[in-house]
C-alpha positions as CSV (number, residue, x, y, z in Angstrom):
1,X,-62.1,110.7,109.3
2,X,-63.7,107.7,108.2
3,X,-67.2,108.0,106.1
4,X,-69.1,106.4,108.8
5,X,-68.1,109.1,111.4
6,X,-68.8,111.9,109.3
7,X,-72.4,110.1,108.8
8,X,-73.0,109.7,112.3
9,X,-72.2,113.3,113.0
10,X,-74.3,114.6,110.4
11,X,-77.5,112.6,111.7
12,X,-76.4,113.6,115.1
13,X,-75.8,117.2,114.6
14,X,-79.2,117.5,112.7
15,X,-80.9,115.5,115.3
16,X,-79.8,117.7,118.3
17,X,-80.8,121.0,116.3
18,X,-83.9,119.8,115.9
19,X,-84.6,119.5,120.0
20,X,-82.9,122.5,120.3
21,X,-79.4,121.2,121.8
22,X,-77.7,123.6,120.6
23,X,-79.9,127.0,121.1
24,X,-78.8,129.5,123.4
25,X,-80.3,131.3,126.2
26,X,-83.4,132.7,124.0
27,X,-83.7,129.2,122.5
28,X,-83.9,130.8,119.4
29,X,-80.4,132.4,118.6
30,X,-77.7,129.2,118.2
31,X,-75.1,128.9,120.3
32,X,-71.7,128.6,118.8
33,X,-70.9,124.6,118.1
34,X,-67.9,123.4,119.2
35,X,-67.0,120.3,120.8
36,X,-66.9,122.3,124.8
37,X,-70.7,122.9,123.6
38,X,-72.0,119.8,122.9
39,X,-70.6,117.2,125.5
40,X,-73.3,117.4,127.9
41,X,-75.9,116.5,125.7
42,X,-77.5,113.2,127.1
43,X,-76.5,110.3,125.1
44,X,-74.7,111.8,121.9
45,X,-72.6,114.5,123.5
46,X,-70.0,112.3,124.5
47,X,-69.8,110.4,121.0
48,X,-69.7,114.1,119.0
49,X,-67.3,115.4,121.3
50,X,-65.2,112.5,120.6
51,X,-65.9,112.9,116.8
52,X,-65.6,116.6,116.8
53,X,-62.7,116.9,118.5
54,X,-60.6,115.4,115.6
55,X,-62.6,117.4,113.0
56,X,-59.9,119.5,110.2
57,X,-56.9,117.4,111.9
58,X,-54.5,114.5,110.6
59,X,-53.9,113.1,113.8
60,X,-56.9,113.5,115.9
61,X,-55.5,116.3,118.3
62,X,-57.9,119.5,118.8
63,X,-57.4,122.7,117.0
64,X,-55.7,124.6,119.4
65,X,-52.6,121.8,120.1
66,X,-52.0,122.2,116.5
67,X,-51.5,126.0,116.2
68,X,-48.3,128.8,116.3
69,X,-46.6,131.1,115.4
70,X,-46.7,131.9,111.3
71,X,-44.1,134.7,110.4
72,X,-45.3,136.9,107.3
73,X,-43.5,139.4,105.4
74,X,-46.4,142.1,107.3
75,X,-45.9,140.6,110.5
76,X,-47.2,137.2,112.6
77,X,-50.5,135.3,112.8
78,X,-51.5,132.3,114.8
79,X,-52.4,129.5,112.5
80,X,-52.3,125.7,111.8
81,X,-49.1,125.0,109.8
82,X,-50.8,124.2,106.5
83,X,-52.5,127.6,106.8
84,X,-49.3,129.2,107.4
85,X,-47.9,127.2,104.2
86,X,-50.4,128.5,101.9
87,X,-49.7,132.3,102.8
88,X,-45.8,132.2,102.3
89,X,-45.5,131.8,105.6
90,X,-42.9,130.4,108.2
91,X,-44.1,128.3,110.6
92,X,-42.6,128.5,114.3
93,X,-43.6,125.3,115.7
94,X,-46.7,124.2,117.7
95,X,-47.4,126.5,121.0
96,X,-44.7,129.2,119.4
97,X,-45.5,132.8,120.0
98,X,-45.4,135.8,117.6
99,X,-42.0,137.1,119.3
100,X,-40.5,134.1,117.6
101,X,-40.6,135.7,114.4
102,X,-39.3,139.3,115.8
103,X,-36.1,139.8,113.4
104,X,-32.6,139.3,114.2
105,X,-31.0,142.6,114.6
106,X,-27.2,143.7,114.9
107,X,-25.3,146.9,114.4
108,X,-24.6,148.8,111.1
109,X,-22.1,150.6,110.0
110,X,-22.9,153.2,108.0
111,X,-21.6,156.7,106.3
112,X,-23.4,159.8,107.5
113,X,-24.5,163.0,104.8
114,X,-21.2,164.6,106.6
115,X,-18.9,161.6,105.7
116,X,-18.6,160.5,109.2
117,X,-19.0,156.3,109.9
118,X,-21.7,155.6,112.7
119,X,-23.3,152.6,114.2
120,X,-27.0,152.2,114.2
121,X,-28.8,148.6,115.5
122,X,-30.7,147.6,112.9
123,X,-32.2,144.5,110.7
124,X,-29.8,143.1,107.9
125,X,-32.0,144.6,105.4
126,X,-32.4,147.9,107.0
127,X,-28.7,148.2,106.9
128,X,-29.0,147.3,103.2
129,X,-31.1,150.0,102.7
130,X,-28.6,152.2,104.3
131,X,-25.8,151.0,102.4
132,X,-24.1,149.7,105.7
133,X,-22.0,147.3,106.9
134,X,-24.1,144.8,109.0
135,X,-22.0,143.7,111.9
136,X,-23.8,140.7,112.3
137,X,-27.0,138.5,114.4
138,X,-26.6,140.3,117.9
139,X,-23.7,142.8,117.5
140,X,-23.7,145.6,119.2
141,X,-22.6,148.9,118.6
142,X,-20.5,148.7,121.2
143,X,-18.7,146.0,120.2
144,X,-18.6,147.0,116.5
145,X,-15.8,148.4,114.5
146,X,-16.9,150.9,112.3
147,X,-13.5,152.4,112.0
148,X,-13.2,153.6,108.1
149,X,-11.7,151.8,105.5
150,X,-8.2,152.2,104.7
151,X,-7.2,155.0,102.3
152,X,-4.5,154.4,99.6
153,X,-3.8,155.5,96.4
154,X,-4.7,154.9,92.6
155,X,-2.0,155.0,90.2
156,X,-3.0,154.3,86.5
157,X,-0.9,154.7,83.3
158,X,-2.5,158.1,81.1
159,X,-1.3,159.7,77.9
160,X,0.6,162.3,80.6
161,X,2.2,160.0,82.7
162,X,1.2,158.2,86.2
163,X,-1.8,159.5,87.8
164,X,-2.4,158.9,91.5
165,X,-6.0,159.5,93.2
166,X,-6.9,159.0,96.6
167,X,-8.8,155.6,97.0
168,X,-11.0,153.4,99.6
């Protein structure tokens, strides 16, 4: 924003306090200013709204055509895409929802306390944590093969002889 808008604005903005544009139905508590609020006012609204309107954007647009989804390591907040930058974030695109950063899940196999493979949907980190086999984005358990691995033997050379143990 140039230096002569934000000038303008400021003599504006302090001019239409002082007549009390912008109090609210008391006249004494302010109403919230926002560019909706202040293009009626005779004269200047139309410049401010103008001026407003582009206010904390690069290109002019209004606030809320530059905001979506931001997915977060604790979940998902709606946010400009710098704002989303400067938490860690993962911006989603503009007009993107929070169930765009919902995590891919797929099935899992994974070994039971009695020994017995099963298949449970989950997150690739979840199967992590379960020391499973993650079946991949959108696998089902249906689909999945969680069939154990094959069982061979171990042969290695002791003082003895050949020793054999079973083996995965």
């Amino acid at each position: 924003m140039k230096r002569s808008s934000v000038v303008m604005l400021a003599v504006c903005c302090c001019a239409c306090i002082q007549v009390g544009a912008f109090a609210g139905p008391s006249r004494d508590v302010p109403a919230a200013v926002s560019p909706e609020s202040i293009q009626n006012i005779p004269l200047v609204g139309p410049i401010l709204f103008d001026v407003m309107k582009g206010i904390g954007t690069n290109d002019g647009k209004a606030p809320s055509d530059t905001l979506g989804a931001c997915c977060l390591d604790d979940g998902c907040r709606i946010t400009t895409p710098r704002a989303c930058r400067e938490h860690g974030g993962v911006f989603r695109g503009i007009g993107s929802t929070c169930d765009d950063c919902r995590p891919a899940v797929g099935a899992c196999c994974v070994e039971t306390p009695a020994g017995i493979l099963a298949c449970i949907m989950t997150t690739p980190q979840g199967c992590r944590e379960r020391g499973g086999v993650y079946q991949g984005d959108g696998s089902t358990c249906t689909d999945a093969s969680c069939a154990p691995p094959p069982i061979g033997a171990c042969c290695i050379q002791t003082a003895d002889g050949v020793r054999c143990v079973p083996a995965t």
